[in-house]
C-alpha positions as semicolon CSV with decimal commas, in nm:
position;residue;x (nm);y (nm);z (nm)
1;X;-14,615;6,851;-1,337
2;X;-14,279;6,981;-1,379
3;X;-14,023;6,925;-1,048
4;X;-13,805;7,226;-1,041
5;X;-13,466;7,221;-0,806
6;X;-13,415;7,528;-0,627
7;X;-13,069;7,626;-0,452
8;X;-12,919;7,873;-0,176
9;X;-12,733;7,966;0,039
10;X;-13,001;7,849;0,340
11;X;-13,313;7,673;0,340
12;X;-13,513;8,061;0,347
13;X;-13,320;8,192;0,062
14;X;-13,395;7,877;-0,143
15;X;-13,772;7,862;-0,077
16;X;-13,789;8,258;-0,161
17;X;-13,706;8,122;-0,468
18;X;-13,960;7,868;-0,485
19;X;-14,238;8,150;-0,399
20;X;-14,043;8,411;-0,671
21;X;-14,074;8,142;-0,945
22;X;-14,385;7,891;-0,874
23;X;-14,547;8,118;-0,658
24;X;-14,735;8,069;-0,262
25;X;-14,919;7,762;-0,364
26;X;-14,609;7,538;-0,502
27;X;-14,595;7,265;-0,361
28;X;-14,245;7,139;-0,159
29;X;-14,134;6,764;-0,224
30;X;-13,821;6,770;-0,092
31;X;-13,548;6,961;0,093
32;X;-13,187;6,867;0,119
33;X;-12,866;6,994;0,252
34;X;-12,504;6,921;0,041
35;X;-12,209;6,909;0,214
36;X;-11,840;7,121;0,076
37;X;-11,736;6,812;-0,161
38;X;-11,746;6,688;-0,475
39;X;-12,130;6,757;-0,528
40;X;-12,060;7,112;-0,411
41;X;-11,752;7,324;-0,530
42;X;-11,876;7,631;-0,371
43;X;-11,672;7,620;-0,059
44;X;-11,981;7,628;0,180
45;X;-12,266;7,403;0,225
46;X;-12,614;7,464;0,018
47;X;-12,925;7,397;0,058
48;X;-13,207;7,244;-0,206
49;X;-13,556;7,234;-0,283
50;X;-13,744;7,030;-0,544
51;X;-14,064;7,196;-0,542
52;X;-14,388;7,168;-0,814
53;X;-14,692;7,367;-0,985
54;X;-14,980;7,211;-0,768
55;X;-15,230;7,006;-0,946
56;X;-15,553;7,193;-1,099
57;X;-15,796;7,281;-0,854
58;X;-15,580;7,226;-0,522
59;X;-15,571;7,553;-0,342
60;X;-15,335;7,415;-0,091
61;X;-15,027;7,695;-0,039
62;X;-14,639;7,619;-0,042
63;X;-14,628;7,717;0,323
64;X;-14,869;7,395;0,429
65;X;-14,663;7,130;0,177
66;X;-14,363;7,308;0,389
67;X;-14,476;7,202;0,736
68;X;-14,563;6,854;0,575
69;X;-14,208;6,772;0,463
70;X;-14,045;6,960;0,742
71;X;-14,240;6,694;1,013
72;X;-14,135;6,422;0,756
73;X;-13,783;6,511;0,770
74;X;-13,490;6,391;0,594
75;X;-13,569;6,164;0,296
76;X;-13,569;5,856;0,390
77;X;-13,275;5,720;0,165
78;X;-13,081;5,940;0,338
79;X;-13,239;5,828;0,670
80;X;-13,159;5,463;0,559
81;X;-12,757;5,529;0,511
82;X;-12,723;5,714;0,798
83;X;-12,843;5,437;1,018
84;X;-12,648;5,158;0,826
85;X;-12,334;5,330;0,843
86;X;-12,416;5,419;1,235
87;X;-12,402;5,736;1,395
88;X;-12,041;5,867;1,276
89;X;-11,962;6,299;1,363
90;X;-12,025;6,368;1,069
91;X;-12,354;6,175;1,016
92;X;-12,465;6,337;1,331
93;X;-12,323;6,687;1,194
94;X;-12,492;6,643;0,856
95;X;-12,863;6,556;1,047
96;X;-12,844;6,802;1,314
97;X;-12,810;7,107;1,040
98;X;-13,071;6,949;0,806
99;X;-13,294;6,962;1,107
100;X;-13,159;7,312;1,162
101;X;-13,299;7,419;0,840
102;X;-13,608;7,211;0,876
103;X;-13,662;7,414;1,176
104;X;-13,605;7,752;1,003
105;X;-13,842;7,594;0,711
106;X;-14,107;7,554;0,964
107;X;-14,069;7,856;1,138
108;X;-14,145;8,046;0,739
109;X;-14,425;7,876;0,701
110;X;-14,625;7,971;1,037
111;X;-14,507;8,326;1,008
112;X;-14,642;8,306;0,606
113;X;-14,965;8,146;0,776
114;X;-15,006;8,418;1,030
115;X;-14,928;8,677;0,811
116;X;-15,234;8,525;0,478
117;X;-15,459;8,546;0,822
118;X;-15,407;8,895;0,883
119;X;-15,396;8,937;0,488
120;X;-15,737;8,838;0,504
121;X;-15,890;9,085;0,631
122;X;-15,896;9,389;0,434
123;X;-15,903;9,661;0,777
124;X;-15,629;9,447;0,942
125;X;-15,418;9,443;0,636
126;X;-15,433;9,783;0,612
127;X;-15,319;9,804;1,004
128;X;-15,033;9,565;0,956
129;X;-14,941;9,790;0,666
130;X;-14,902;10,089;0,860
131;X;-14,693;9,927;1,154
132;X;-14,442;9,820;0,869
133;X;-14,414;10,164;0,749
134;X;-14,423;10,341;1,098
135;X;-14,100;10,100;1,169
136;X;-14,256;9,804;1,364
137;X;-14,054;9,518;1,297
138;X;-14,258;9,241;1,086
139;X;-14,239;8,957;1,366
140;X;-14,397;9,214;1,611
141;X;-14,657;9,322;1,363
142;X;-14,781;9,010;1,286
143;X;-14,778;8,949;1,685
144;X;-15,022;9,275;1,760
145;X;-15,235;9,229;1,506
146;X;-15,322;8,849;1,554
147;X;-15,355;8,922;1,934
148;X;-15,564;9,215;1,885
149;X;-15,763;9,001;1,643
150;X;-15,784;8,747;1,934
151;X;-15,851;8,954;2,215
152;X;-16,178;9,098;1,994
153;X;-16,349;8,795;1,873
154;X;-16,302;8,639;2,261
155;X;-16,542;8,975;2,335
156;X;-16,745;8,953;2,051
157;X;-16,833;8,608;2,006
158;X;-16,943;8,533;1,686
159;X;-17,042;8,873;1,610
160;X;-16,822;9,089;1,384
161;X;-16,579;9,338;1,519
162;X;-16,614;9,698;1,421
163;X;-16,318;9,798;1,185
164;X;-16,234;10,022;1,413
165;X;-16,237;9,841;1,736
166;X;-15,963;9,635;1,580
167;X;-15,739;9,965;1,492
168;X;-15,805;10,102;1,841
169;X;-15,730;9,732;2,005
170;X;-15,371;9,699;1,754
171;X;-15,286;10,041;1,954
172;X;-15,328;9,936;2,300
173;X;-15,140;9,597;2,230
174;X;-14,866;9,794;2,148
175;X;-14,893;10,066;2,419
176;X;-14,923;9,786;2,646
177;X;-14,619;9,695;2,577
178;X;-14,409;10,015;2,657
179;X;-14,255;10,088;3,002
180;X;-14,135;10,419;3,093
181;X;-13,956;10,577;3,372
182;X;-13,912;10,951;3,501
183;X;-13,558;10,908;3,661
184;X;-13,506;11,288;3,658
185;X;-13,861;11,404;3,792
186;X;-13,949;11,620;3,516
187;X;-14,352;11,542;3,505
188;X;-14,361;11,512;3,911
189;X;-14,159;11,491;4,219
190;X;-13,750;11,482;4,196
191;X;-13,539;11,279;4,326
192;X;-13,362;11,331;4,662
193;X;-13,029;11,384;4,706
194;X;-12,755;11,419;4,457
195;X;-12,829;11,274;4,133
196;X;-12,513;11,190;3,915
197;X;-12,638;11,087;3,550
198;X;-12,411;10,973;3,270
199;X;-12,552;10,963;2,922
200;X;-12,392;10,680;2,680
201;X;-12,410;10,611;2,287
202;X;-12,268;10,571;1,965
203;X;-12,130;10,894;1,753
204;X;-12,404;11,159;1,603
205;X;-12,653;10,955;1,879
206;X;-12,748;11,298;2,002
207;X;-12,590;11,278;2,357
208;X;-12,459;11,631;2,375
209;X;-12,765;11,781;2,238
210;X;-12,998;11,609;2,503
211;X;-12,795;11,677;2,774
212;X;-12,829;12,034;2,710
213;X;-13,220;12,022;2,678
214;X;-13,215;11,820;2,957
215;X;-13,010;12,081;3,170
216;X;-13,197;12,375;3,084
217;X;-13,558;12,214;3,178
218;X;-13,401;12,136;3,531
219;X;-13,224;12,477;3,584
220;X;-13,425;12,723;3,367
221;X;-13,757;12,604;3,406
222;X;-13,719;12,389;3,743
223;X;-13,507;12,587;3,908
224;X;-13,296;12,286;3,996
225;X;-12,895;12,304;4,022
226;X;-12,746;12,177;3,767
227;X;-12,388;12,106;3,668
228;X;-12,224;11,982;3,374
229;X;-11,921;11,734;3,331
230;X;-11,795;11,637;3,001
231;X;-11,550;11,289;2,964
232;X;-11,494;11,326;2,566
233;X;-11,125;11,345;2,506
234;X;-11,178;11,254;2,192
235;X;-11,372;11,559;2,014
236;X;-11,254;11,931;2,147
237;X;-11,564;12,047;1,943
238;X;-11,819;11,836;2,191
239;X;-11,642;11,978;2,507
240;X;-11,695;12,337;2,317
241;X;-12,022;12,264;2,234
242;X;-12,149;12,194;2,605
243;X;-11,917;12,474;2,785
244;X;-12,115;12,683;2,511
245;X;-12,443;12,574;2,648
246;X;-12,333;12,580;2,991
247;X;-12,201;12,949;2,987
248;X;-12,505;13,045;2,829
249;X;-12,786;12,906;3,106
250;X;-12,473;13,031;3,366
251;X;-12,453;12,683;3,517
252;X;-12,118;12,518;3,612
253;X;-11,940;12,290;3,353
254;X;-11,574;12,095;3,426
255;X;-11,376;11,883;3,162
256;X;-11,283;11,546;3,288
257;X;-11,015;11,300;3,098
258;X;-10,982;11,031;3,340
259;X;-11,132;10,839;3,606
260;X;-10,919;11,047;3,865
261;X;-11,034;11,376;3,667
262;X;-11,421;11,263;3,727
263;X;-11,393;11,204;4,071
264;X;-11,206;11,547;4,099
265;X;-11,474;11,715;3,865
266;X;-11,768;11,551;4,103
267;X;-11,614;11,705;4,386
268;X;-11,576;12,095;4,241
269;X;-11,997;11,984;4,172
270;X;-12,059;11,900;4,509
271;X;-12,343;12,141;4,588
272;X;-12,524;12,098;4,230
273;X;-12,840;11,893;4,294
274;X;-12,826;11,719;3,905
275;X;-12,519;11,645;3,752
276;X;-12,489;11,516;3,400
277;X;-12,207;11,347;3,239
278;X;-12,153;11,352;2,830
279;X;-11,939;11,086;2,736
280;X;-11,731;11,035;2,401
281;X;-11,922;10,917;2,124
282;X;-11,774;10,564;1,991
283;X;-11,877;10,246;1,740
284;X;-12,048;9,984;1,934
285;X;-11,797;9,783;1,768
286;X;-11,472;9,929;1,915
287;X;-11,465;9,673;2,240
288;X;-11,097;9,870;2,352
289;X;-11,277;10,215;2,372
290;X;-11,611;10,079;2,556
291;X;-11,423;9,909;2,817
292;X;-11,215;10,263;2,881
293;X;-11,506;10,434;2,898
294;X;-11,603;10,179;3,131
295;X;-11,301;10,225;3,357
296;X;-11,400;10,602;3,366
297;X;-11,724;10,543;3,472
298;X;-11,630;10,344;3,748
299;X;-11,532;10,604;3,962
300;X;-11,686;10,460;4,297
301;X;-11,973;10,755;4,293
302;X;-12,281;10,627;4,269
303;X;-12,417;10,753;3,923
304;X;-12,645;10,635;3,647
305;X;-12,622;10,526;3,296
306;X;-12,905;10,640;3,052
307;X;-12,817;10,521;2,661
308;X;-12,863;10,739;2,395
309;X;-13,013;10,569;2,044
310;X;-13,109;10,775;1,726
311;X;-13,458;10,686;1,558
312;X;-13,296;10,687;1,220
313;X;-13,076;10,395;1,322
314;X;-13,132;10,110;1,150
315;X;-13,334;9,786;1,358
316;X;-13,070;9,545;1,346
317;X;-12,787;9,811;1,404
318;X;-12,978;9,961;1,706
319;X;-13,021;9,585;1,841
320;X;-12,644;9,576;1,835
321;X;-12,576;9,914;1,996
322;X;-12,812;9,779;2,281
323;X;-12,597;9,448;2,334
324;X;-12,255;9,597;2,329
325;X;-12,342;9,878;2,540
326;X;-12,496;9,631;2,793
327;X;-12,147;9,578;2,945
328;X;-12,244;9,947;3,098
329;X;-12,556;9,825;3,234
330;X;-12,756;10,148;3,164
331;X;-13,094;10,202;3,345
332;X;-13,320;10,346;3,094
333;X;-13,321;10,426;2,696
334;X;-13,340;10,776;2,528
335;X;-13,441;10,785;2,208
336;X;-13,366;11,078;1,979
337;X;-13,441;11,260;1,623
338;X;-13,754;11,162;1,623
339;X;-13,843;11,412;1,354
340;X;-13,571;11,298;1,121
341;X;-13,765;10,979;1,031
342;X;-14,104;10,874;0,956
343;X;-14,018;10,513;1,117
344;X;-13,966;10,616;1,485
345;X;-14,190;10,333;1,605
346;X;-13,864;10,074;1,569
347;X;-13,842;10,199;1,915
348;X;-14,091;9,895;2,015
349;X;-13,814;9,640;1,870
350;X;-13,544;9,822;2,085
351;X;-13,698;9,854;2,387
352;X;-13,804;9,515;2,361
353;X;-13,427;9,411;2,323
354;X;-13,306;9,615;2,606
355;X;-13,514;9,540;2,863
356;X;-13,510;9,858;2,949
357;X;-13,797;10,193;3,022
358;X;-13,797;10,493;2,800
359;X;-13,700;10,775;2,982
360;X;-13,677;11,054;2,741
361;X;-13,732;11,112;2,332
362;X;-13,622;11,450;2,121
363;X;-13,798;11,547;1,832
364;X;-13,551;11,847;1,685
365;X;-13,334;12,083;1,784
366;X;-13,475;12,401;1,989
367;X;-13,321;12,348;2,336
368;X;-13,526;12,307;2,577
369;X;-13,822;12,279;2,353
370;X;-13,795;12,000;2,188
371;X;-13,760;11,716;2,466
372;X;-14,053;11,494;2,580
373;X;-14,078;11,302;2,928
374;X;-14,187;10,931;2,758
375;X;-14,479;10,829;2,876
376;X;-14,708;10,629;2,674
377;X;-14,905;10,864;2,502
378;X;-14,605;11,024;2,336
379;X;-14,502;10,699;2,242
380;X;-14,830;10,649;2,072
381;X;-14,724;10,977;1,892
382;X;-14,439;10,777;1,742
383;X;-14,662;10,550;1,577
384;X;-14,892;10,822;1,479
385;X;-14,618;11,077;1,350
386;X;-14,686;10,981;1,031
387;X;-15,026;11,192;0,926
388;X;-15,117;10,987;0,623
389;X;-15,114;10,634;0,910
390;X;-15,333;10,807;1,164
391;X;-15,675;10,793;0,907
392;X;-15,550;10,397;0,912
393;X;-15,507;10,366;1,302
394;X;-15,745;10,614;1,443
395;X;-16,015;10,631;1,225
């Protein structure tokens, strides 16, 4: 057979290749990593893969030659020169990220594995399916479904599992996954005392919008009293916007600019019950503005820190939103505009980066209508929101 060399910019991108050209059962003879030099004009390392049309008749895929040659390592010429020459900084350099992409070689192939497994089934293909398109991340997917898969043939022995036992198990993997917290009392008893929450997040996030939902459940339908603060000095038309909504339910509302200008604004709220704070909408990436906001915040009253994350965020943008606006330390995720997208369940992948409970989700924009207390069943929802994936998961 034919050896074909395959290049990229890492060892994934390269064996994509190999798959894209030979196909899943090519096999992998060798994988190599060249050095900025003579050999390699491109100004960055690259990585290679001499790969090959299996022989007739061997079924064997690309992702099990993978593993082979990623246990074998390096090849062993290249083994033999490094240990003549001894173990010079670069010699060491050079092995450590060949074993770097070995690693990332290996860790393709079991996630290819996993995923022909689940392929292999027909009824959990079709459930894996539907998690990709509801938003799941792929990683988690492929997590759910194999312990789901797991978790049924451990009850059934060596019986076969209903098709759908296995969508109804998928479901309360994830569920089982989801925390959720009630910080303002909504579906049973409020807190005591004065409660001073501050509601953080990136621009268009939906922070105003939710506050004002959030305000009118407590005063209008709770009977609660609620004030309103607003610390954007940055958009007139958000401090508008909430002294619109404010006037409107005839609750309190009091600009603030500054940390001194909080504490005053706190103190003309004194006798509300539930105070909530909007805060200027910013780029996660715009370090100078979080830590000011940060100063504001730290106004020596004891408040709380809720962050605000659209649903039609991207996944790895919405990890990065989580991270930078860690420095805050909020205490609980709200996830909005829900009905804007049909992949709301990325919300697994975020709350799974955070750390953090779901407190509160939006799905439009009737105030107070459209705000939901998480709890796990309306979670569910987010998977389900979808009607053509509910025939797939609930059948």
């Amino acid at each position: 057979m034919a050896v074909k060399t395959f290049t990229a910019g890492s060892m994934q991108a390269a064996v994509a290749k190999v798959k894209e050209s030979i196909g899943d059962d090519a096999i992998i003879l060798s994988t190599r990593r060249i050095p900025v030099g003579v050999n390699n004009p491109y100004g960055r390392d690259i990585f290679e893969v001499d790969a090959e049309k299996p022989p007739a008749g061997n079924t064997d895929s690309l992702f099990s030659e993978a593993v082979a040659v990623a246990k074998g390592g390096v090849d062993s010429r290249s083994a033999r020169d490094i240990t003549e020459e001894g173990p010079s900084p670069e010699g060491w350099a050079a092995v450590q990220s060949e074993l770097a992409a070995l690693k990332e070689l290996m860790l393709l192939s079991q996630q290819a594995e996993e995923e022909r497994q689940i392929l292999r089934n027909p009824e959990t293909q079709s459930i894996f399916t539907t998690l990709l398109r509801a938003g799941v991340s792929d990683s988690r997917a492929r997590q759910v479904v194999a312990r789901a898969e797991e978790r049924l043939a451990s009850r059934a022995g060596d019986g076969e599992v209903p098709a759908d036992s296995i969508g109804r198990e998928v479901l309360s993997q994830l569920v089982g996954q989801v925390k959720v917290a009630d910080p303002f009392g909504l579906s049973g008893r409020a807190q005591e005392g004065r409660q001073v929450a501050t509601f953080v997040g990136p621009t268009g996030s939906g922070k105003t919008t939710t506050i004002a939902k959030l305000a009118a459940e407590l005063f209008l339908k709770q009977g609660r009293k609620v004030g309103l603060i607003s610390v954007d000095s940055y958009r007139i038309g958000a401090i508008d916007q909430l002294k619109t909504y404010a006037s409107i339910m005839g609750i309190p509302f009091v600009p603030a600019f500054s940390r001194e200008d909080l504490v005053s604004a706190l103190s003309k709220l004194e006798r509300c019950e539930v105070i909530l704070v909007d805060t200027a909408g910013q780029s996660h990436l715009d370090t100078a503005r979080m830590e000011e906001l940060k100063t504001i915040l730290g106004s020596g009253v004891p408040l709380s820190v809720h962050l605000v994350v659209s649903a039609v965020t991207g996944r790895l943008d919405a990890r990065e939103v989580v991270q930078r606006f860690s420095v805050l330390r909020p205490e609980t995720l709200v996830f909005t505009k829900v009905d804007e997208t049909r992949r709301a369940a990325s919300i697994f992948d975020t709350m799974a980066e955070a750390r953090l409970p779901l407190s509160l989700i939006t799905n439009g924009q009737r105030v107070p209508e459209d705000l939901v207390v998480a709890d796990r069943k309306s979670v569910l929802g987010l998977v389900l929101s979808n009607p053509s994936q509910e025939t797939d998961m609930e059948q």
